[in-house]
C-alpha positions in Angstrom: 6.3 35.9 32.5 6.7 32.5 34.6 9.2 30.2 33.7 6.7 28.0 33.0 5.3 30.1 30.3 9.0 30.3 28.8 9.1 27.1 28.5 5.7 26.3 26.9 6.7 28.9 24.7 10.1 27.9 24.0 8.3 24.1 23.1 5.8 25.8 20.3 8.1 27.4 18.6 10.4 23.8 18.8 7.1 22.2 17.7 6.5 24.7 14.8 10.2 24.6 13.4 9.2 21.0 13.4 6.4 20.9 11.8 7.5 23.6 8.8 10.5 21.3 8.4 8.1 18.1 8.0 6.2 20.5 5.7 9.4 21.4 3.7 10.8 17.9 3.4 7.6 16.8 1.9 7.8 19.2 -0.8 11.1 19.1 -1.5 11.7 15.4 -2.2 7.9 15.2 -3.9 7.8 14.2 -7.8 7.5 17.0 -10.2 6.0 15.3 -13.0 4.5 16.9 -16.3 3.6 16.0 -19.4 5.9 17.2 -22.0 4.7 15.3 -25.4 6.8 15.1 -28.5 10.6 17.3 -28.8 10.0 20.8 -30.8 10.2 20.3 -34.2 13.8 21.6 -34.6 15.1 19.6 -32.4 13.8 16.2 -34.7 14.2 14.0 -31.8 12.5 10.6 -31.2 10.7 9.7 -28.4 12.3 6.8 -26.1 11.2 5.6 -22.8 13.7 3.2 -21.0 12.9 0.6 -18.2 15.0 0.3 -14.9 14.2 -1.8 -12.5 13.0 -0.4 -9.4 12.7 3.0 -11.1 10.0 2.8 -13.4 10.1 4.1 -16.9 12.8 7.3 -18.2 11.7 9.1 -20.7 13.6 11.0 -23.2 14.5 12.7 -26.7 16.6 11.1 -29.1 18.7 12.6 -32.0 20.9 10.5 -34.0 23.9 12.2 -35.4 26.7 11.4 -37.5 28.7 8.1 -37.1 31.9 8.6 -35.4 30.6 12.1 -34.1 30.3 10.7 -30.6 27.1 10.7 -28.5 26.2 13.5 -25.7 23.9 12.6 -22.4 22.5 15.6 -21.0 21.1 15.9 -17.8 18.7 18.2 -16.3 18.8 19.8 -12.8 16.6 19.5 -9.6 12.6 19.6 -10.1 13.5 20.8 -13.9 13.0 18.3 -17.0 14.8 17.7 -20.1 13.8 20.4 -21.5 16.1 22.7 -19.4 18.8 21.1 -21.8 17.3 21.6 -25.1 19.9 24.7 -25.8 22.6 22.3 -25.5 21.1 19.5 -27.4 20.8 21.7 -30.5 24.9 23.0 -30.2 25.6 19.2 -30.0 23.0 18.3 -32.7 24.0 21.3 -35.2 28.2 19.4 -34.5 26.9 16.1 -35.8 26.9 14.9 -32.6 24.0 12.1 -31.2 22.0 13.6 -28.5 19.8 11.9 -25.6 18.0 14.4 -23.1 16.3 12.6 -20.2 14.0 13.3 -17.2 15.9 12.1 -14.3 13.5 9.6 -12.3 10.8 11.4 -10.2 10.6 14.9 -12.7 8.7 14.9 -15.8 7.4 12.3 -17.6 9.7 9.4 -16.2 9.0 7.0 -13.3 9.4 7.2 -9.6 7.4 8.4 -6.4 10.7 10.5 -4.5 12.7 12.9 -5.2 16.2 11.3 -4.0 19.2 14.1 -4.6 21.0 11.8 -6.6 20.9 8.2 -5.6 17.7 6.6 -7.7 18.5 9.1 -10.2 21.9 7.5 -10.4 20.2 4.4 -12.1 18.7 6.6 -14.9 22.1 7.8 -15.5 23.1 3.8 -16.2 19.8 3.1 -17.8 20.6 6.4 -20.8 24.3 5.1 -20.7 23.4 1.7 -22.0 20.8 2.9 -24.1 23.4 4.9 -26.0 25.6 2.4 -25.9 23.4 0.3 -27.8 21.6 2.6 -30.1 25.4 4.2 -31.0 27.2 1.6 -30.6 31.4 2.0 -30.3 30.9 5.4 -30.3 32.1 7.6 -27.1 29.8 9.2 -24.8 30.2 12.5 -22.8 28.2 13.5 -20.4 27.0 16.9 -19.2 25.3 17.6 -15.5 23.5 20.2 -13.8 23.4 20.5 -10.4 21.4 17.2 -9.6 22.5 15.9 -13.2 26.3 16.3 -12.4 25.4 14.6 -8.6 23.4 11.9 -10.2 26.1 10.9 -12.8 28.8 11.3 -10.3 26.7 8.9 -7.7 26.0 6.6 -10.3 30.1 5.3 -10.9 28.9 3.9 -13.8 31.3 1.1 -15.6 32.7 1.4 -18.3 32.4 5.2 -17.5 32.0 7.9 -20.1 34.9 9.3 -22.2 34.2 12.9 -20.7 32.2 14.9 -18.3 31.1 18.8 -17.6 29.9 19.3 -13.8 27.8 22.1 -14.1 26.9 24.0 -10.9 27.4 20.5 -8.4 26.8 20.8 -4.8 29.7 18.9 -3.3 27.4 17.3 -0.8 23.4 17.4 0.4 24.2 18.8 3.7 26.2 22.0 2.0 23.5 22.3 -0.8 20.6 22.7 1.9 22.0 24.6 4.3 23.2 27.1 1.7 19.2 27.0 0.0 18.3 27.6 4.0 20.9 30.4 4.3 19.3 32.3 1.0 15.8 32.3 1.9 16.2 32.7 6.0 19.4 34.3 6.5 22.0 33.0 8.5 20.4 31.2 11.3 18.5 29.2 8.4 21.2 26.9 7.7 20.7 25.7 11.7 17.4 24.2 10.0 19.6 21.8 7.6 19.8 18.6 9.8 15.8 18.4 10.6 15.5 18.6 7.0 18.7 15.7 6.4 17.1 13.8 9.3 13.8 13.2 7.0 15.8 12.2 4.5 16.1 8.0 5.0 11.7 8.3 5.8 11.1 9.8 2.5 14.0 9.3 -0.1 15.5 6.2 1.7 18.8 7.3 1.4 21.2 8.8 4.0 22.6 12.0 4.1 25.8 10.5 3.7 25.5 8.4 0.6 24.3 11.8 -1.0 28.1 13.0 -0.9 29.5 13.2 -4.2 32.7 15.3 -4.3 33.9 11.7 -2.0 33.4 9.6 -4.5 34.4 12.1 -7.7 38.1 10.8 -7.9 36.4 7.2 -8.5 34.7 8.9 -11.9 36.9 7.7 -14.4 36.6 10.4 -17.0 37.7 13.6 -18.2 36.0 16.2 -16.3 35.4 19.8 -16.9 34.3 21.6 -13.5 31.8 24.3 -14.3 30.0 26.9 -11.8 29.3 30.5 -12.0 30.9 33.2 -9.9 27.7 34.5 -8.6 26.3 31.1 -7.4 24.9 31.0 -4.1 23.2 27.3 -4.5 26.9 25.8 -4.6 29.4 28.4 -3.7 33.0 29.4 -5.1 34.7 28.0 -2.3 32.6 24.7 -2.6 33.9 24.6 -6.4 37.2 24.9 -6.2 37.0 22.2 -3.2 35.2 19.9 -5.9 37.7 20.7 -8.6 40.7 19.9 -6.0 38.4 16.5 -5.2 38.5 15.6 -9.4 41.3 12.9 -10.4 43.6 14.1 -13.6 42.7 15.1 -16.5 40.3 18.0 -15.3 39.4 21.5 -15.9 38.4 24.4 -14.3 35.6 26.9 -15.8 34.8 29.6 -13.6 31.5 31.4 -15.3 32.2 35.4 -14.5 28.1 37.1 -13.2 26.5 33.7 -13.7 24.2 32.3 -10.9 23.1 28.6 -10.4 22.6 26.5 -13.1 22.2 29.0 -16.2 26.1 28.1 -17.6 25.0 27.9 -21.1 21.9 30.8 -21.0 24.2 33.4 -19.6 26.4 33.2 -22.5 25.9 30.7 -25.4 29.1 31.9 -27.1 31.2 31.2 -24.3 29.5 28.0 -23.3 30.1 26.7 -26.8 33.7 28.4 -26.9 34.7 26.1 -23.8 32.3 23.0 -23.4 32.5 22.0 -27.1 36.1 21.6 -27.8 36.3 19.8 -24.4 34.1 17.4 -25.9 35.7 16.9 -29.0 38.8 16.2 -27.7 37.6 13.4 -26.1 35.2 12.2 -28.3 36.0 12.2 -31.8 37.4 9.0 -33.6 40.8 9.4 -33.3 40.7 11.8 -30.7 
């Protein structure tokens, strides 16, 4: 084979990479809307939908509890909806507690055209925060994350920040969540792949790959938090954990989830998920607390 033939060969399979990573950045940052109607019955929520500006509209499920209970925001992970969270909205419903479960901008029924990791989602975060605020008014808020939940509410350094927090299964940046996705599907040299897909990142999301790093900006929180993640996680990794929990200003925890993977804290066992999550809550959040 001629050199020349190397090198043409060499240059389609450049061109190819190229093109699957275009391909792959489309779909990954692309809304994942669905209809989802009115909340189950059991749960006896109320529809809201919330405006923010250069968002569009969030929709939700509301569930007024008990006054002085305290309020919960929960927060769905990446191309999931609220309902991911519905488990958890009926512990904290069944405590007294009020409830609001949201689809992050761009997945569900709320508003937005990109996917964003984190940084638009951020103002749906501050858009459900006030709304509690106002519909539960003096009473505190905690806040529970998954995966791009806990990034988006971390990004979001919202003022006056919640009374607690649970990170569930956080990435500590974009760049480490990707190239470990990458790693899992293509083996090793897949995570080489990572910066032609960050690269796309300011085209399609309009945010850098470095404004999508929240384990720098964690200290700034504010809150209580309760660092979650399950042993066998290969979306955000042990190591990557502990370097999030180290990242977390006082008072925080530590809740390492023994055989879960990514993102199933509470389905891989409820007892043990209510055993730790709820009196971290009510610690914070009850009057008098």
């Amino acid at each position: 084979m001629t050199r020349g033939a190397i090198l043409r060969g060499l240059a389609a399979v450049v061109a190819c990479a190229i093109l699957v990573c275009a391909a792959a950045g489309e779909l990954l940052s692309r809304p994942t809307k669905r209809t989802l109607g009115a909340a189950p019955l059991a749960l006896g929520a109320d529809n809201v939908l919330l405006d923010q500006p250069g968002v569009g509209a969030v929709a939700g499920w509301f569930v007024q509890g008990a006054p002085g209970r305290g309020a919960i925001l929960l927060l769905h992970g990446l191309r999931a909806d609220r309902r991911q969270m519905l488990a958890r909205a009926q512990l904290f419903k069944g405590l007294g507690y009020s409830v609001l479960l949201i689809d992050l901008p761009a997945h569900g029924e709320s508003g937005g055209d990109r996917i964003t990791f984190g940084w638009r989602e951020a103002r749906g975060v501050d858009a459900s925060l006030a709304y509690l605020r106002n519909v539960a008014p003096g009473e505190r808020i905690g806040v529970i994350g998954v995966s791009l939940g806990a990034a988006s509410l971390v990004l979001a350094g919202s003022a006056p920040p919640p009374a607690a927090v649970v990170l569930e299964s956080m990435a500590p940046t974009i760049a480490q969540a990707l190239e470990n996705r990458l790693r899992m599907r293509l083996g090793r040299a897949g995570a080489g792949l990572a910066p032609l897909l960050l690269w796309q990142l300011p085209l399609r999301a309009g945010v850098s790959a470095d404004q999508l790093r929240p384990i720098n900006v964690l200290a700034r929180l504010g809150a209580p938090v309760l660092v979650a993640s399950g042993t066998a996680d290969r979306h955000t990794t042990m190591a990557e954990t502990l370097d999030i929990f180290q990242a977390a200003a006082e008072p925080k925890e530590l809740w390492l989830v023994d055989g879960a993977a990514h993102g199933d804290l509470q389905a891989h066992d409820p007892d043990a998920y209510a055993a730790k999550v709820v009196p971290f809550m009510e610690r914070y959040l009850r009057a008098g607390g």
